[in-house]
RONU-646937 format. One record per residue: x, z, y of N, C-alpha, C, O, CB in turn; residue number from 0; chain; residue in one letter. Coordinates in steps of 0.1 Angstrom, whole numbers, plus 2048, in hexadecimal, padded with zeros to 3 digits. Glycine has a CB too. Layout:
RONU-646937
<nX=X; nZ=Z; nY=Y; caX=X; caZ=Z; caY=Y; cX=X; cZ=Z; cY=Y; oX=X; oZ=Z; oY=Y; cbX=X; cbZ=Z; cbY=Y; resi=NUM; chain=A; resn=A>
...
end
This chain:
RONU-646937
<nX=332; nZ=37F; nY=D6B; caX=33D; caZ=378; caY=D71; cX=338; cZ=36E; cY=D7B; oX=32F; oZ=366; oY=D78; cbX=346; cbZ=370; cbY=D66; resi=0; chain=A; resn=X>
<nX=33E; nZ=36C; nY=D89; caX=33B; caZ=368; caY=D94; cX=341; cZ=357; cY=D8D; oX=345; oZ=354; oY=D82; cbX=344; cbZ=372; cbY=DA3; resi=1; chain=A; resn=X>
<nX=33F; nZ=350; nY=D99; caX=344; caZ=340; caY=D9C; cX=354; cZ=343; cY=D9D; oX=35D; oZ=33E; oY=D96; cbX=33E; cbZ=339; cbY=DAD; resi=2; chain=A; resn=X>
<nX=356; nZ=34B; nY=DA5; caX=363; caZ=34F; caY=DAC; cX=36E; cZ=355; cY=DA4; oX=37A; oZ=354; oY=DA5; cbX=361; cbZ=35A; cbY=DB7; resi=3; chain=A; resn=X>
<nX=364; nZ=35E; nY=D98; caX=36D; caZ=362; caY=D8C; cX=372; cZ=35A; cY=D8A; oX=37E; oZ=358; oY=D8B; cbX=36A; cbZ=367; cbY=D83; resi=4; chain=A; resn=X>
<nX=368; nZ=350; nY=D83; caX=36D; caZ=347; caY=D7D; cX=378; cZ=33E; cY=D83; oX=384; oZ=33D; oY=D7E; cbX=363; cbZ=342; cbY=D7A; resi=5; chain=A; resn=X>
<nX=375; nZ=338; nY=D8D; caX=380; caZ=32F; caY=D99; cX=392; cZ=33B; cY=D96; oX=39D; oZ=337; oY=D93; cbX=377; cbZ=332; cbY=DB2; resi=6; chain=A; resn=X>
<nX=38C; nZ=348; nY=D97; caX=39A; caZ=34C; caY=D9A; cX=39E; cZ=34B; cY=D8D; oX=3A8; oZ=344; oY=D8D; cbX=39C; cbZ=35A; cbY=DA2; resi=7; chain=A; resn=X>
<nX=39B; nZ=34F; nY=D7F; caX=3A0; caZ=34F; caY=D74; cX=3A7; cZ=343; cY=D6D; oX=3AF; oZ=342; oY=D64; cbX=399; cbZ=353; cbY=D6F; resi=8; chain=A; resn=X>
<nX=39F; nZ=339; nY=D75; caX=3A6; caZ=32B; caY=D71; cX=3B2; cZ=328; cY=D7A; oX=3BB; oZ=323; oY=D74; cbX=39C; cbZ=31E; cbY=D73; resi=9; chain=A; resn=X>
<nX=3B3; nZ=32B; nY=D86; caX=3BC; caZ=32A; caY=D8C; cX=3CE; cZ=337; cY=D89; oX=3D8; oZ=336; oY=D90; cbX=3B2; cbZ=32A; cbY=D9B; resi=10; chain=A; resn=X>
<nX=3CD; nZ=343; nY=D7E; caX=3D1; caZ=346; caY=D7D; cX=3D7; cZ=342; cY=D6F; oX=3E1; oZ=347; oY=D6A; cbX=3CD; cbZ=34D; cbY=D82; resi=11; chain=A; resn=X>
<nX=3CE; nZ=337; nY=D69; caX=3D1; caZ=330; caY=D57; cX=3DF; cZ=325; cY=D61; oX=3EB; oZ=323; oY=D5F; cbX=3BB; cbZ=321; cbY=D4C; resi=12; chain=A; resn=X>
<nX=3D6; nZ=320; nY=D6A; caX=3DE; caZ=310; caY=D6F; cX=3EE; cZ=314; cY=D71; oX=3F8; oZ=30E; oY=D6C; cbX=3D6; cbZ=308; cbY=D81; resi=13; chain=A; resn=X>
<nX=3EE; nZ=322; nY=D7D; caX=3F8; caZ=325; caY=D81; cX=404; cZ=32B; cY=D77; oX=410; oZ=329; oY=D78; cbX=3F3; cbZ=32B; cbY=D8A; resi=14; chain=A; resn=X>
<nX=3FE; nZ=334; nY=D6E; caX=406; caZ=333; caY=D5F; cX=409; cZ=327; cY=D59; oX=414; oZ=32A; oY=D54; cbX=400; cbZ=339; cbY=D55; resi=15; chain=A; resn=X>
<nX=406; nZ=31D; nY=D57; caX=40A; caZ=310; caY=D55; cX=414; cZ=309; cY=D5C; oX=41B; oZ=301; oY=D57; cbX=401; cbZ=30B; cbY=D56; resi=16; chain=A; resn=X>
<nX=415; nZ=30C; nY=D69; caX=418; caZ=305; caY=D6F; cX=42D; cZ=30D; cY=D6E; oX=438; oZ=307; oY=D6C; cbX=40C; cbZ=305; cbY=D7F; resi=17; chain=A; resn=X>
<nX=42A; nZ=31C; nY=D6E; caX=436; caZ=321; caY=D6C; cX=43F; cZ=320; cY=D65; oX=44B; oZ=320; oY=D66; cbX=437; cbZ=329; cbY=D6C; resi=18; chain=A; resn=X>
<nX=433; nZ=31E; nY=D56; caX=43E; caZ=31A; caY=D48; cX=443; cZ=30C; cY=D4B; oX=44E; oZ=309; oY=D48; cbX=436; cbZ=319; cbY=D38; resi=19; chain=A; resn=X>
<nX=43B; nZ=304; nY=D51; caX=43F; caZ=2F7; caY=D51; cX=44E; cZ=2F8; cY=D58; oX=458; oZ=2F3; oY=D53; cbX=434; cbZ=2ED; cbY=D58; resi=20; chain=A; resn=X>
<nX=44D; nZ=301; nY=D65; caX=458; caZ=301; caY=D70; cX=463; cZ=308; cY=D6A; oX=46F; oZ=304; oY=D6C; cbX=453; cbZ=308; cbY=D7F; resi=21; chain=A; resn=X>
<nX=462; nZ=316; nY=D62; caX=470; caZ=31B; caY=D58; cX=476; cZ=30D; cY=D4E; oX=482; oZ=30A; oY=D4E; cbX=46A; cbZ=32A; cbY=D4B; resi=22; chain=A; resn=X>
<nX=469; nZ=304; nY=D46; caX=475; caZ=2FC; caY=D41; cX=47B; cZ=2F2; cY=D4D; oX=487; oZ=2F2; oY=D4C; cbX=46F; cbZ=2F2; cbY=D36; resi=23; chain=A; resn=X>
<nX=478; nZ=2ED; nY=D55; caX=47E; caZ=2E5; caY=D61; cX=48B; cZ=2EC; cY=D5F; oX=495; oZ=2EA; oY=D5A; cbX=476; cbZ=2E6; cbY=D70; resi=24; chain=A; resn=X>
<nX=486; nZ=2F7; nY=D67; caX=495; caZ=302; caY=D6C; cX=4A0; cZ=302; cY=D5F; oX=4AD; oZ=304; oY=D60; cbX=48F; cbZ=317; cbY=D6F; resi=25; chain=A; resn=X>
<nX=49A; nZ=301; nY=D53; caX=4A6; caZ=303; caY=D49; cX=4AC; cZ=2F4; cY=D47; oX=4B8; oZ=2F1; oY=D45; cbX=4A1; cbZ=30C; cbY=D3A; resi=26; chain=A; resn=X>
<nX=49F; nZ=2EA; nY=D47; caX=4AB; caZ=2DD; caY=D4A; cX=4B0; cZ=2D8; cY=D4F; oX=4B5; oZ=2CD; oY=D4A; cbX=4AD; cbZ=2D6; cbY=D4B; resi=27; chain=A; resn=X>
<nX=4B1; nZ=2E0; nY=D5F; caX=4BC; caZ=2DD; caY=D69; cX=4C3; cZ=2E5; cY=D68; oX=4CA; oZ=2E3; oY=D72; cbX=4B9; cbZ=2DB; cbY=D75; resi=28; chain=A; resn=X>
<nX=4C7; nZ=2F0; nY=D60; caX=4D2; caZ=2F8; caY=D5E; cX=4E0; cZ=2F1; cY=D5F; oX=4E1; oZ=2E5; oY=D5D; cbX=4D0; cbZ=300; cbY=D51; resi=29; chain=A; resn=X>
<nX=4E9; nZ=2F8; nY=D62; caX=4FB; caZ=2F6; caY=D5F; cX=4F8; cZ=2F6; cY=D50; oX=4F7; oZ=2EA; oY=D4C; cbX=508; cbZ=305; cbY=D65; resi=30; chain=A; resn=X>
<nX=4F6; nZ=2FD; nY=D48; caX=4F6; caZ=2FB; caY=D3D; cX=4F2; cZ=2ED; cY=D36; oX=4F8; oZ=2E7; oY=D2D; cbX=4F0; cbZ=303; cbY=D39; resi=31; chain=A; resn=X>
<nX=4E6; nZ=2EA; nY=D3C; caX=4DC; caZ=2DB; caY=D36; cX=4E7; cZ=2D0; cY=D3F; oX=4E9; oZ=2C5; oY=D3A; cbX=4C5; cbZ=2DA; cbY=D3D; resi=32; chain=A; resn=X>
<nX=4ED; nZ=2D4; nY=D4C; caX=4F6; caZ=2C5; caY=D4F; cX=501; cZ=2C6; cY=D4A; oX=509; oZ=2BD; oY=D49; cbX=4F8; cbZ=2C0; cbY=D5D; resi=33; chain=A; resn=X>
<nX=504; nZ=2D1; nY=D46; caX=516; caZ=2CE; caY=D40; cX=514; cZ=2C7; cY=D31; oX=51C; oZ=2C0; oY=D2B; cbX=522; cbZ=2E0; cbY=D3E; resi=34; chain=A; resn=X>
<nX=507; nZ=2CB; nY=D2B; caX=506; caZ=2C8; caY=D1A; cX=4FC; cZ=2B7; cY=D17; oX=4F9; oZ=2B1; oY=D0D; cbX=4FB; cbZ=2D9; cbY=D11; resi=35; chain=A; resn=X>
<nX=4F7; nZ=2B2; nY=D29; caX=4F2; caZ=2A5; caY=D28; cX=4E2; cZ=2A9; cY=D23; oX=4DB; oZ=2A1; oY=D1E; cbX=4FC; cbZ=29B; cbY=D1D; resi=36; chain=A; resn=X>
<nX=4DF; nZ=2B5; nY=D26; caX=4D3; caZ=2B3; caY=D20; cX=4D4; cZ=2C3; cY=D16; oX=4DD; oZ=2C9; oY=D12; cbX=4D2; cbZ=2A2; cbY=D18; resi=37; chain=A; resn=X>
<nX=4C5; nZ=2C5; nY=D14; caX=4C2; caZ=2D0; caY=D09; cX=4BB; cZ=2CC; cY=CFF; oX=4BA; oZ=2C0; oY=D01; cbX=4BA; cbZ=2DB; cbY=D0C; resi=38; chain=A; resn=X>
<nX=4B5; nZ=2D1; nY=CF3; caX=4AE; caZ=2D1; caY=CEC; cX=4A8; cZ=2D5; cY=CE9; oX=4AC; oZ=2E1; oY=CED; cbX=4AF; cbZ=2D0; cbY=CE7; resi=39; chain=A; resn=X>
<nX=49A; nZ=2D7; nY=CE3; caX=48D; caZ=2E0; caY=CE0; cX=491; cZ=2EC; cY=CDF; oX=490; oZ=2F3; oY=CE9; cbX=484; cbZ=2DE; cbY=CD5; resi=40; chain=A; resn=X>
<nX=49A; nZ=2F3; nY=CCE; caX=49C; caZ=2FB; caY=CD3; cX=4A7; cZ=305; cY=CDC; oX=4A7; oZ=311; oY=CDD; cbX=498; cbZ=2FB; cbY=CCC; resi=41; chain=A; resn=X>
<nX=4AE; nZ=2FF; nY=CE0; caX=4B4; caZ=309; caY=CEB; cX=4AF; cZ=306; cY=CF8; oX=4B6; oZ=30B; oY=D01; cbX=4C5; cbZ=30A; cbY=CEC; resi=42; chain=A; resn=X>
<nX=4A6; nZ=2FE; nY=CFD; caX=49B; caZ=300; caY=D04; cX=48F; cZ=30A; cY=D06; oX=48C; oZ=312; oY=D0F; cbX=497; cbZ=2F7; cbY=D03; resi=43; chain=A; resn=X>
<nX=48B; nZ=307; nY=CF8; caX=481; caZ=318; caY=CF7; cX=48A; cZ=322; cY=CF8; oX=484; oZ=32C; oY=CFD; cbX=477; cbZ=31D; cbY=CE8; resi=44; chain=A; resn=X>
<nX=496; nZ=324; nY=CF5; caX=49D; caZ=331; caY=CF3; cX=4A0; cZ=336; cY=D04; oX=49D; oZ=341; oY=D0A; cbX=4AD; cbZ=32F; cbY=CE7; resi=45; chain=A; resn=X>
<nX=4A6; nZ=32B; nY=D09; caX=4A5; caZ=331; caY=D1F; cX=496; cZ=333; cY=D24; oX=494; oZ=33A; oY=D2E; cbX=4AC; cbZ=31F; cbY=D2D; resi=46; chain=A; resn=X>
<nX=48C; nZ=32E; nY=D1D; caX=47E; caZ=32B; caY=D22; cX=475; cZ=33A; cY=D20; oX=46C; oZ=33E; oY=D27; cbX=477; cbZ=31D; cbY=D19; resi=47; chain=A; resn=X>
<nX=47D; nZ=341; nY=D11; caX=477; caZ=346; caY=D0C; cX=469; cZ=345; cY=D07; oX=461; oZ=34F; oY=D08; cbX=47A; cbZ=34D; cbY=D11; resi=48; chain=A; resn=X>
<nX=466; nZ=339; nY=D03; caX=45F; caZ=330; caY=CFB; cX=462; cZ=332; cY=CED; oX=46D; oZ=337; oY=CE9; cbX=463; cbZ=322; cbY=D00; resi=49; chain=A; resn=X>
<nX=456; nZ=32E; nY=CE6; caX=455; caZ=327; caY=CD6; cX=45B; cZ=31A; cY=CDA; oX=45C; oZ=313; oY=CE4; cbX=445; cbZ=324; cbY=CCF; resi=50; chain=A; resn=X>
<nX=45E; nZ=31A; nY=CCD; caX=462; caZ=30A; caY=CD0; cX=45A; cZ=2FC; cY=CCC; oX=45C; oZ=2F0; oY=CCE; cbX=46E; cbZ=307; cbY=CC7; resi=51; chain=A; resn=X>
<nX=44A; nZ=307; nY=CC4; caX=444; caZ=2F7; caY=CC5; cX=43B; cZ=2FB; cY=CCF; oX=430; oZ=2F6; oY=CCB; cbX=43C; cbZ=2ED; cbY=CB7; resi=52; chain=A; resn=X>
<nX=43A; nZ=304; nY=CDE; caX=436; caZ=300; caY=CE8; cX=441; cZ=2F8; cY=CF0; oX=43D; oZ=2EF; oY=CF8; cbX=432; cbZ=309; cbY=CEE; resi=53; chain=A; resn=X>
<nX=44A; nZ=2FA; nY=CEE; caX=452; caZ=2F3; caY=CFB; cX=455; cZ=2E1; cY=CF2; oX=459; oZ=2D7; oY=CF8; cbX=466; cbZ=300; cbY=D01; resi=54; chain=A; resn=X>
<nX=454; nZ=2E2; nY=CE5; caX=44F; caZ=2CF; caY=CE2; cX=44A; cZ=2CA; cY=CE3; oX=44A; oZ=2BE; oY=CE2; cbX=44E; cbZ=2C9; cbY=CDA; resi=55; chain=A; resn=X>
<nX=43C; nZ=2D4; nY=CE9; caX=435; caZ=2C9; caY=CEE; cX=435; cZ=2C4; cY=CF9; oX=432; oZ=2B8; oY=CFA; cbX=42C; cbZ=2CA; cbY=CEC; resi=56; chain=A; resn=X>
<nX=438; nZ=2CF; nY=D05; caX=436; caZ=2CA; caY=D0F; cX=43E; cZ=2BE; cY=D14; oX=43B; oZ=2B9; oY=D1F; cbX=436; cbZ=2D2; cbY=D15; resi=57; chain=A; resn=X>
end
């Protein structure tokens, strides 16, 4: 395994990170999350398609 492997494999961990983070965003700015004031863990993981003790923690 090159330098570069490595560079790119991390950069493909970060960018998966970065998406789950951005699906919960997207589900807490839903019509759903502003008409109800907000979501909760779990019917957050359930739009996220998340566990729900990943999406508590974040």
């Amino acid at each position: 395994m090159t330098s570069q492997d490595g560079d790119a494999s991390a950069m493909r961990q970060v960018g998966y990170g970065l998406r789950r983070d951005l699906d919960l965003l997207e589900a807490l700015a839903s019509a759903e999350a502003q008409r109800a004031g907000g979501l909760g863990v779990v019917r957050l993981s359930q739009l996220a398609g998340r566990e729900k003790s990943q999406v508590s923690r974040r």
